[in-house]
C-alpha positions as CSV (number, residue, x, y, z in Angstrom):
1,X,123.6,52.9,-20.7
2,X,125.9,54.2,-17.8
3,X,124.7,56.5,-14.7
4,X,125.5,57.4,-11.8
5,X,129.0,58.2,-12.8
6,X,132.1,60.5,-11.4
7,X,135.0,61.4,-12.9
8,X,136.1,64.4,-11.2
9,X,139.7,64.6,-12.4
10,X,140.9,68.3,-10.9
11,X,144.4,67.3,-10.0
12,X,147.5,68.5,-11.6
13,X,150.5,65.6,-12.7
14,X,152.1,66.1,-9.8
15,X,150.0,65.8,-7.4
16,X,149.1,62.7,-9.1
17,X,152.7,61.3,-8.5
18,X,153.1,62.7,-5.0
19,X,149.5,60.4,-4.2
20,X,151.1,57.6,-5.8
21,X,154.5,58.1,-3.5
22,X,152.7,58.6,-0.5
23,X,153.3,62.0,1.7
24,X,157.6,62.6,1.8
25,X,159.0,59.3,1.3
26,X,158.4,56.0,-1.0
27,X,157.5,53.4,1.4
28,X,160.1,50.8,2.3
29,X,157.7,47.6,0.9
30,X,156.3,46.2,-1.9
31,X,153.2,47.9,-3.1
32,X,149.9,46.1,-2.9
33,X,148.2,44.4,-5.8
34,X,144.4,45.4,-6.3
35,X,141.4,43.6,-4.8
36,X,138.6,42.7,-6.8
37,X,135.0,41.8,-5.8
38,X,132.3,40.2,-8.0
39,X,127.9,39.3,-6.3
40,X,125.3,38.1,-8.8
41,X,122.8,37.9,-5.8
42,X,119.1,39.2,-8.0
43,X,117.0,40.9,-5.1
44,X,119.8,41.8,-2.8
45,X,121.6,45.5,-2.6
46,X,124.3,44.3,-4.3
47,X,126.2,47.4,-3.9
48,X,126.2,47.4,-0.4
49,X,127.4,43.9,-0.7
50,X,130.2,45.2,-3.0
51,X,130.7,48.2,-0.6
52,X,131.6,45.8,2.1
53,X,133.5,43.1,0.4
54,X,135.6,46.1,-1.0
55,X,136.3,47.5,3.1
56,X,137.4,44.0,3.7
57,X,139.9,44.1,0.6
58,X,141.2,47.8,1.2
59,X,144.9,46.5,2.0
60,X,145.2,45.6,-1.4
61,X,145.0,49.3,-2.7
62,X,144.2,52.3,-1.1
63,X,144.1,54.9,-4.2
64,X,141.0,54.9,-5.2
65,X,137.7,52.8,-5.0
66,X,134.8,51.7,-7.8
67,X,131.3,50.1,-8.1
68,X,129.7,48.8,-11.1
69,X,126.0,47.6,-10.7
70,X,124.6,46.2,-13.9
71,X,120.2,45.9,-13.9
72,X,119.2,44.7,-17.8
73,X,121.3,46.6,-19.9
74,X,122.1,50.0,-17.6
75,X,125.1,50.0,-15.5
76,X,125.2,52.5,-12.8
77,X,128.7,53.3,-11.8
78,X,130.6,55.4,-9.4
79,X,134.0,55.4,-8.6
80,X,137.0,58.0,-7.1
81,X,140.4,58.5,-5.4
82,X,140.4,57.4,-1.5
83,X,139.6,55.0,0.3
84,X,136.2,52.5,0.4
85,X,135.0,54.6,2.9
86,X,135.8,58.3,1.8
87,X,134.3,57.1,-1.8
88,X,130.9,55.9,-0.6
89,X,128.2,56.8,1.6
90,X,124.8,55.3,2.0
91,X,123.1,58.0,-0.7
92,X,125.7,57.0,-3.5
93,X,125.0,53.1,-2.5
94,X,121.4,53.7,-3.0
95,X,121.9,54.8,-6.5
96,X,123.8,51.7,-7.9
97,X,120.8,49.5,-8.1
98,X,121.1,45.6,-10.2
99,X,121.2,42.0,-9.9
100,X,124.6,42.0,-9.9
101,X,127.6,44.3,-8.7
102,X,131.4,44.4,-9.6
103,X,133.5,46.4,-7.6
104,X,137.4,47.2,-7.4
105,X,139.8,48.8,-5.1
106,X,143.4,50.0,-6.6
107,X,146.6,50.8,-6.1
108,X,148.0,51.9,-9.3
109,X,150.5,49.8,-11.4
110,X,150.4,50.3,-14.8
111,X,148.7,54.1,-15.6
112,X,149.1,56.4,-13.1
113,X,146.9,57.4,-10.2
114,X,144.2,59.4,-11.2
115,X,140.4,58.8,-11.2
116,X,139.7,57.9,-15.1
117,X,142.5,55.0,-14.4
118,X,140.0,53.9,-11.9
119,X,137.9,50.7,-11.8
120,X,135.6,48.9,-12.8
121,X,136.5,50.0,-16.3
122,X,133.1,49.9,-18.3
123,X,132.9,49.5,-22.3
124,X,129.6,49.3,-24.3
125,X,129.1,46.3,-26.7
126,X,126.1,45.2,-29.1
127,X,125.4,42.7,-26.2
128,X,125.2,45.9,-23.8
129,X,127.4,47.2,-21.0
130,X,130.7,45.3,-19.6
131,X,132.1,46.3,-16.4
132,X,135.6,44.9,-15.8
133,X,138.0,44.3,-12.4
134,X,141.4,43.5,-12.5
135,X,144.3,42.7,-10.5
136,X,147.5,41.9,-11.9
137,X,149.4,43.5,-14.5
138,X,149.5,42.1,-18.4
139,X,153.6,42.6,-19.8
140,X,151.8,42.9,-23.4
141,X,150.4,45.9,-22.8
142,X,152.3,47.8,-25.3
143,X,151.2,45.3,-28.3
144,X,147.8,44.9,-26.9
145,X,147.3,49.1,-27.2
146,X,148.6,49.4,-30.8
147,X,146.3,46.6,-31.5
148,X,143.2,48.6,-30.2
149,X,144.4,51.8,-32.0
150,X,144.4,49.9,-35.0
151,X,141.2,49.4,-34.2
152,X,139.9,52.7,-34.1
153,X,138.9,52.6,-30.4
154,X,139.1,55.6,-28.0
155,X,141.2,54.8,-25.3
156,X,140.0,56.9,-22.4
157,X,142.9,55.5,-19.6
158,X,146.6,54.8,-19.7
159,X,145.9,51.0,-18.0
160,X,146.0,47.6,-19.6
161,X,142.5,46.6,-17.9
162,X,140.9,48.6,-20.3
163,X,142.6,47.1,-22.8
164,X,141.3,44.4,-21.9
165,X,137.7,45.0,-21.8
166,X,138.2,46.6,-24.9
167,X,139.6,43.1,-26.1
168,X,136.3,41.3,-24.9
169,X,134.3,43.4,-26.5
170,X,135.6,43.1,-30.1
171,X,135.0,39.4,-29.9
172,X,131.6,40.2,-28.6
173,X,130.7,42.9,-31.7
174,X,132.5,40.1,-33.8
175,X,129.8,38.3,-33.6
176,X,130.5,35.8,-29.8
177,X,128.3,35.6,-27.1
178,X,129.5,36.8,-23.8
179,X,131.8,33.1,-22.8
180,X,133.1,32.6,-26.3
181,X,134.2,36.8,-26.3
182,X,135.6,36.2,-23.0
183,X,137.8,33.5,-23.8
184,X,139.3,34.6,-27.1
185,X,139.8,37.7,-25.7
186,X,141.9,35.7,-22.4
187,X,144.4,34.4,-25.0
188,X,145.5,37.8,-26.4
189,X,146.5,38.6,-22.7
190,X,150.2,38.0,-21.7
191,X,151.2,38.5,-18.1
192,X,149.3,38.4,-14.4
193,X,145.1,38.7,-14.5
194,X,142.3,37.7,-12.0
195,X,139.4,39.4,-13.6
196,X,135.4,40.1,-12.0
197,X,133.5,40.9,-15.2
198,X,129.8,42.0,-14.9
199,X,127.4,41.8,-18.2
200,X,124.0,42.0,-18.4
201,X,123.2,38.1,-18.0
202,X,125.7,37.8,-15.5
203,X,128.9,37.9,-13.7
204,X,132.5,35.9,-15.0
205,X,135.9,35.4,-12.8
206,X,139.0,34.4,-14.7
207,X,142.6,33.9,-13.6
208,X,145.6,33.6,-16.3
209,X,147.2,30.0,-17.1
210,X,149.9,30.3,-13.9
211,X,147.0,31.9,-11.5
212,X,149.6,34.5,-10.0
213,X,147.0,36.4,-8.6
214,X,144.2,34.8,-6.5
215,X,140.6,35.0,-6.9
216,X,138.1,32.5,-4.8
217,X,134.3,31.6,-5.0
218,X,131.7,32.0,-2.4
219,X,128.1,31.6,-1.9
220,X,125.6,33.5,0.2
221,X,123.9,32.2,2.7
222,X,120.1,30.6,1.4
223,X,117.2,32.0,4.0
224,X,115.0,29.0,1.9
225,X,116.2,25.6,0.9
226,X,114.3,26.6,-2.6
227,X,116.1,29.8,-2.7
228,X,118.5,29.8,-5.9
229,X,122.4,29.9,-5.1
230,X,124.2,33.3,-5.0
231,X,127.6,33.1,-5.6
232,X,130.4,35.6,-4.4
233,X,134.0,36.6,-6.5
234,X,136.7,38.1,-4.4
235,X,140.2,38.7,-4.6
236,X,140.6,37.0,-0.8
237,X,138.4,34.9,1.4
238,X,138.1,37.8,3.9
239,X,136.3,39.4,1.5
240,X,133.3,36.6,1.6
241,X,133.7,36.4,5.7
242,X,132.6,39.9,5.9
243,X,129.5,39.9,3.7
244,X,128.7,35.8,5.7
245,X,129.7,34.3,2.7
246,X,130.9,30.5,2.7
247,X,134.1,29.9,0.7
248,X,133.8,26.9,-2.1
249,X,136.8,27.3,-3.8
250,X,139.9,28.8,-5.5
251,X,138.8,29.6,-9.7
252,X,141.7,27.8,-11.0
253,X,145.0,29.2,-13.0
254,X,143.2,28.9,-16.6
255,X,139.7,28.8,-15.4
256,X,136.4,30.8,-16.6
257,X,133.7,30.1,-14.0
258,X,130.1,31.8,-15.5
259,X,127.4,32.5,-13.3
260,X,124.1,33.3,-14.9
261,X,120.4,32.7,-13.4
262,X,120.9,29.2,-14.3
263,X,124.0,28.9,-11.5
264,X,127.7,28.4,-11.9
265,X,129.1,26.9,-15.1
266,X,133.0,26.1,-15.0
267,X,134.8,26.0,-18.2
268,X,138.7,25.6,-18.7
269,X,140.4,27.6,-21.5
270,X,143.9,26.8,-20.8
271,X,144.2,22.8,-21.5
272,X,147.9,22.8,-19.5
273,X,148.0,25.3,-16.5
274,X,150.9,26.1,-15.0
275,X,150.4,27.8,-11.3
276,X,152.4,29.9,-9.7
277,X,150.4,32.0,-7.1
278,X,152.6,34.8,-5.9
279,X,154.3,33.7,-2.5
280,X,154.7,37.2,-1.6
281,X,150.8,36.8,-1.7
282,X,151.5,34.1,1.4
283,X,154.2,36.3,2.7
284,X,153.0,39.9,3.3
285,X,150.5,41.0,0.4
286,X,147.0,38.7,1.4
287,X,145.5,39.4,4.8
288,X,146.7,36.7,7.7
289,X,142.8,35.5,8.0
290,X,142.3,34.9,4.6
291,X,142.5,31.4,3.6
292,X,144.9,29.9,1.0
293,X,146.2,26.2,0.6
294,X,143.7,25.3,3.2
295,X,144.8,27.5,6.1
296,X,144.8,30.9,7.2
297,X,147.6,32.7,6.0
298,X,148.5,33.4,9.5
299,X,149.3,29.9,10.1
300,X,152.1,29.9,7.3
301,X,153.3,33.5,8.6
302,X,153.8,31.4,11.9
303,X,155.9,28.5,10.5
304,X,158.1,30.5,8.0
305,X,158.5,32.4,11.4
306,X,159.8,29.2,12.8
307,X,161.9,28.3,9.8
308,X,163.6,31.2,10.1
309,X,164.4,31.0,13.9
310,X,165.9,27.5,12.7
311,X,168.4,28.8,10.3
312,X,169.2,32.1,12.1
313,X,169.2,32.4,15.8
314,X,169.9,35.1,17.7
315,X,170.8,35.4,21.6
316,X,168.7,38.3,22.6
317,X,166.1,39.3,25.7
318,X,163.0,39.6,23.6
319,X,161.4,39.4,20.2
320,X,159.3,41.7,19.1
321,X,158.2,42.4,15.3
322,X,157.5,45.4,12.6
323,X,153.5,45.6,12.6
324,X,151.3,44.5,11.4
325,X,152.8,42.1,8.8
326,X,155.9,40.9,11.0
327,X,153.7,39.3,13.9
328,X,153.2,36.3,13.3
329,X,156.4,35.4,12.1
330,X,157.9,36.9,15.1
331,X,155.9,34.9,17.2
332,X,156.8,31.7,15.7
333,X,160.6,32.9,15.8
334,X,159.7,33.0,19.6
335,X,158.2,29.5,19.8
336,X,161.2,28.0,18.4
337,X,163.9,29.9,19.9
338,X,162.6,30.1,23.2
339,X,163.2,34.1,23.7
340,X,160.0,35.5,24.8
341,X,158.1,37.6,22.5
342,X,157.0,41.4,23.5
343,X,155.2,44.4,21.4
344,X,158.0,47.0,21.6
345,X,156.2,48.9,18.5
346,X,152.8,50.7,18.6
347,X,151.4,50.9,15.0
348,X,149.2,54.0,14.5
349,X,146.4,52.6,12.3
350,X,144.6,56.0,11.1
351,X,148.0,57.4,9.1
352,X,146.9,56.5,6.0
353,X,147.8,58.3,2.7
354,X,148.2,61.7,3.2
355,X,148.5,64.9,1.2
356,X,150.1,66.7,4.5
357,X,153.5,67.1,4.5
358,X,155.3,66.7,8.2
359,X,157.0,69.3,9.4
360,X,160.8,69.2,9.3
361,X,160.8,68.7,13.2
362,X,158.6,65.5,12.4
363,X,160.7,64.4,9.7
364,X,163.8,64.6,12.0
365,X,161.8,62.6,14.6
366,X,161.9,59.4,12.1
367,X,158.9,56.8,11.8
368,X,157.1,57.9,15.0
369,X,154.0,59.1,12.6
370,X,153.3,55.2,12.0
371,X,155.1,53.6,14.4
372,X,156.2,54.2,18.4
373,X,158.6,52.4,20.0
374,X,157.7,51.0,23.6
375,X,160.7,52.8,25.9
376,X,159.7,50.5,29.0
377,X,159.8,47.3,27.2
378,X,163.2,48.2,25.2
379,X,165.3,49.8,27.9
380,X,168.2,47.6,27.9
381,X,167.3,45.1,26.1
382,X,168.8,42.7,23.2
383,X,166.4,42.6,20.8
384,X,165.2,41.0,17.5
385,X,163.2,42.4,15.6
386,X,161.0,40.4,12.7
387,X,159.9,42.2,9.9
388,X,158.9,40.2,6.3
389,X,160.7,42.2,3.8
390,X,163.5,44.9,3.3
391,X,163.1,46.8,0.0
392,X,165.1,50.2,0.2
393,X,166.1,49.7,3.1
394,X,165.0,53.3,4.2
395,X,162.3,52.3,6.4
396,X,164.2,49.7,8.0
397,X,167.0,52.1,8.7
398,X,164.7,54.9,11.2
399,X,163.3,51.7,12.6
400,X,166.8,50.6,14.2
401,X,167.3,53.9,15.1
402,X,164.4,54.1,17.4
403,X,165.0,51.1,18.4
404,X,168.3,52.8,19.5
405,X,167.3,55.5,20.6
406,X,164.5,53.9,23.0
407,X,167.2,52.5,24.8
408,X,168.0,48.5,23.1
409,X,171.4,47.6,23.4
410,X,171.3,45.6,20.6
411,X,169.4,44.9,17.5
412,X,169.0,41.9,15.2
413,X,166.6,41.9,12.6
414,X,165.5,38.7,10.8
415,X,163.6,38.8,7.8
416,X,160.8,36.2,7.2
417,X,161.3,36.2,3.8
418,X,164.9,36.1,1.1
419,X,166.3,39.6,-0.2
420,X,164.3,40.8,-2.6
421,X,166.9,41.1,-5.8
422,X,164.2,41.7,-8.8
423,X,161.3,44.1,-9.7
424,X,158.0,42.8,-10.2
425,X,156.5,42.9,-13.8
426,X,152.9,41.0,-12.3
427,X,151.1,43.6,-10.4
428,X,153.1,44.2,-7.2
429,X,155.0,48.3,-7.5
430,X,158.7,47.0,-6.4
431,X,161.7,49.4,-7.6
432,X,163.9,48.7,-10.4
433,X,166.2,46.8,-9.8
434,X,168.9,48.9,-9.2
435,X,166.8,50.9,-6.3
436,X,166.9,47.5,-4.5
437,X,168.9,47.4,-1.7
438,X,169.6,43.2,-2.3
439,X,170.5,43.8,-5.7
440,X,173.5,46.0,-4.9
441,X,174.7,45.3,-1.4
442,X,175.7,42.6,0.7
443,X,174.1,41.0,3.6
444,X,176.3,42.6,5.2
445,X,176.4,45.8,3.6
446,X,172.8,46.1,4.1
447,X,173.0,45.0,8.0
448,X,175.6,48.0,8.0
449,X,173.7,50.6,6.4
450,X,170.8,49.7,8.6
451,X,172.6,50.0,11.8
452,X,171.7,46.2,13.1
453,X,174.0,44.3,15.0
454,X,173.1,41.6,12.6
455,X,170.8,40.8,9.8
456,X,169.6,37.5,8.4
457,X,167.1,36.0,5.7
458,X,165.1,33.0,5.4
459,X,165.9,31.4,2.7
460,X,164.6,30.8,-0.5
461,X,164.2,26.9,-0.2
462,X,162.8,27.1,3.3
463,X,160.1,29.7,2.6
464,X,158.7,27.5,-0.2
465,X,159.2,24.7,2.0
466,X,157.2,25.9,4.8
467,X,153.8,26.1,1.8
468,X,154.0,22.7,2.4
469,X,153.2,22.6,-1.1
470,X,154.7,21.7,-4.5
471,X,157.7,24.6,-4.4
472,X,157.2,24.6,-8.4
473,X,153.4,26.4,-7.8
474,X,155.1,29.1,-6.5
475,X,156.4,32.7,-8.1
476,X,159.2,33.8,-6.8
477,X,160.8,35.6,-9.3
478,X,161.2,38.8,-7.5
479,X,163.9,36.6,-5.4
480,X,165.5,34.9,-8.2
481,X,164.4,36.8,-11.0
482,X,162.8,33.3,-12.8
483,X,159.8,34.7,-14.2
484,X,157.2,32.2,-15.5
485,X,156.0,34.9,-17.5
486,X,158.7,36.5,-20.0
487,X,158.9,39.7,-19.8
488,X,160.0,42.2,-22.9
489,X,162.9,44.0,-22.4
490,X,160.7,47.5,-23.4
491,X,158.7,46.4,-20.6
492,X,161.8,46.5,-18.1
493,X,163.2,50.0,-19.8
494,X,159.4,51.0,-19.5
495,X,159.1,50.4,-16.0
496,X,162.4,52.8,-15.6
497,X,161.4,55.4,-17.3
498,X,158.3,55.5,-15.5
499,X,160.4,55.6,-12.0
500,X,162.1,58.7,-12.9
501,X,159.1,60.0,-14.5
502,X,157.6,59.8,-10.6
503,X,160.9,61.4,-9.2
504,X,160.8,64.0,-12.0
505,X,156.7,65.0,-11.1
506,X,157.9,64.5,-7.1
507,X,160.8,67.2,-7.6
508,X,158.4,69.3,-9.9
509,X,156.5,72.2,-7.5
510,X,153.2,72.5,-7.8
């Protein structure tokens, strides 16, 4: 049975698509992936747990937010475009009462943004309810829907997480319990998938066979030594820092981990994993104090920082970097090079997504809505400036220019990561390919239409080099286009027309 549910859906198309493409402009990066957030913690408000692990997760998606608590076989749900914050308050919390809470926040990548594509995506079965979060993005989706049309079943969203719940719950009204539904459902699924599932004896996290997406394990604190474990899912580990939630471990590429009343339960339904955790994960998309290969990621962000000062010095007066993401590496391009580092941009943090256009004077006026350059610090000055990716090259472009404008007399950019060269079929929103400013310019054609005196990349063997991990664990396919993952041609022509579907709504008035 499912209460406490909203699904206000008032918005036309295209407002939809101007949501999805921010206020004028596309932004110059790589789209987040989703954050997901899992507590089976009987006798705690689970939804405020969930309500606070999802604040901690909000850079991973910022269109819309969702709370699934499960009590016996009722589910009370609530989810709705904005942010964590704009979504809930204290008397929507109190309503979502269980033993157990799944909870999502999303930026859209396959189905469009609008609030019945929002998660937790909730199906009944003859078991009762199943509340599903996922992040990643499956490249079967097109197969999998026929297959549940087939089926008879009423699709009620355009996204592939439905599809799987859907999935799970055949095998369940088939005749398998929760584990053995979960499992044979997992090998119908192609493609990227860290999944929080809620049921009504308790709560599952998955990851596909190459773990592209993360998804770690944590357990709340015990007030009694006699008190049972509670135990924590969440997309990063600054999702279990917030609720005081110690970290145990990664769930593994191929892993199931089931956590009932009678604790966790581990079970592997891939026999030969392959992982290859996202490095764009390492690079921008994961929070620099979240944990990953044993150290924060801010410690990697540092050394690729480094690296790149190695390959690709610069004589300049200061180094300063795009915020937030750049910092660190931009710090570590100072240790190395010895060119002291400065903050010559002030990030406004409140921006946000907006429905408010900017006035034409404001649009003339470039980036100073998100970021303002420090006159003082940049008068004559030879700067470089770190930022950790170039995607269109839009962005980057208004950047120099203020730069400029604030008085530098020269600007070199270094980027902590290689050029970007392929979309992304795993859950990340890059361009096609031919909207990428790597796949169709130079180096220097870029540094050109950018306005930098010069422009240099780390490169591909010393960003996986700096993991200090096995480089073949790694996805980098958006750099060298080797996905681990094949991806169906329909898929890539897909993922076109859907591009100039957005610039079709975005032209469209309203």
């Amino acid at each position: 049975m499912i209460s406490s549910q909203s699904f206000s859906d008032s918005v036309s198309s295209a407002d939809e698509f101007s949501a999805t493409l921010n206020d004028h402009e596309a932004p110059d990066k790589p789209e987040e992936a989703c954050g997901v957030f899992g507590v089976y913690a009987p006798g705690q408000d689970v939804a405020k747990l969930t309500y606070f692990g999802l604040f901690a997760l909000q850079h991973r998606g910022q269109e819309s937010a969702g709370i699934a608590a499960l009590s016996g076989n009722h589910v009370h749900l609530y989810k709705e475009m904005g942010l964590v914050s704009q979504v809930f308050d204290e008397e929507i919390l109190d309503t979502l009462k269980g033993d157990l809470a799944i909870g999502h926040t999303r930026y859209s990548t396959t189905g469009s943004s609008r609030v019945v594509n929002a998660q937790p995506a909730v199906v009944e079965t003859h078991l009762g309810p199943l509340a599903l979060a996922h992040n990643g993005n499956l490249v079967n989706t097109g197969s999998l829907r026929e297959e549940m049309l087939r089926s008879n079943h009423n699709l009620l969203t355009t996204t592939d997480s439905e599809l799987i719940a859907l999935a799970i719950a055949e095998e369940v009204n088939h005749g398998k319990n929760w584990l053995e539904a979960a499992i044979a459902a997992f090998g119908r699924c192609q493609g990227a998938f860290s999944l929080a599932i809620g049921t009504p004896e308790g709560i599952m996290g998955t990851r596909d066979p190459n773990g592209i997406r993360p998804l770690v394990i944590g357990t709340l604190p015990q007030h009694q030594p006699t008190d049972p474990l509670r135990y924590v899912l969440a997309s990063e580990t600054c999702g279990l820092d917030i609720i005081g939630a110690d970290y145990l471990r990664d769930v593994e590429p191929g892993e199931v981990v089931w956590i009932t009343e009678a604790g966790l339960s581990s079970f592997h339904w891939v026999t030969q994993p392959k992982p290859k955790l996202c490095i764009f994960e390492m690079i921008y998309f994961a929070r620099p104090d979240s944990v990953m290969h044993n150290e924060t990621l801010y410690s990697y962000r540092m050394r690729i920082g480094r690296q790149l000062a190695a390959e690709s010095p610069a004589d300049a007066d200061i180094v300063i970097a795009v915020p937030d993401s750049g910092v660190p590496a931009a710090i570590g391009f100072s240790q190395v090079s010895g060119i002291p580092y400065a903050e010559g941009l002030i990030k406004n943090r409140y921006v946000g997504r907006t429905f408010i256009q900017p006035t034409q004077t404001m649009r003339e006026s470039g980036i100073k809505m998100k970021l303002n350059p420090l006159k003082d610090v940049l008068q004559g000055k030879r700067v470089v400036i770190v930022d950790d990716s170039i995607v269109r090259g839009t962005t980057s472009g208004k950047i120099v220019k203020a730069l400029r404008d604030a008085g530098a007399t020269e600007v070199h950019m270094r980027i902590s990561s290689p050029p970007v060269t392929h979309p992304c079929f795993y859950g990340i929103d890059t361009d096609n390919q031919n909207q990428l400013i790597a796949a169709t310019k130079s180096i220097e054609e870029i540094a050109a239409h950018i306005g930098v005196d010069s422009l240099s990349y780390l490169s591909w063997a010393g960003m996986l080099e700096a993991t200090q991990d096995d480089p073949e664990n790694f996805c980098s396919a958006c750099f060298n286009g080797d996905y681990p993952v094949p991806v169906p041609e329909l898929l890539k022509r897909s993922k076109l027309m859907f591009e100039k579907a957005q610039q079709l709504e975005k032209a469209t008035p309203v």
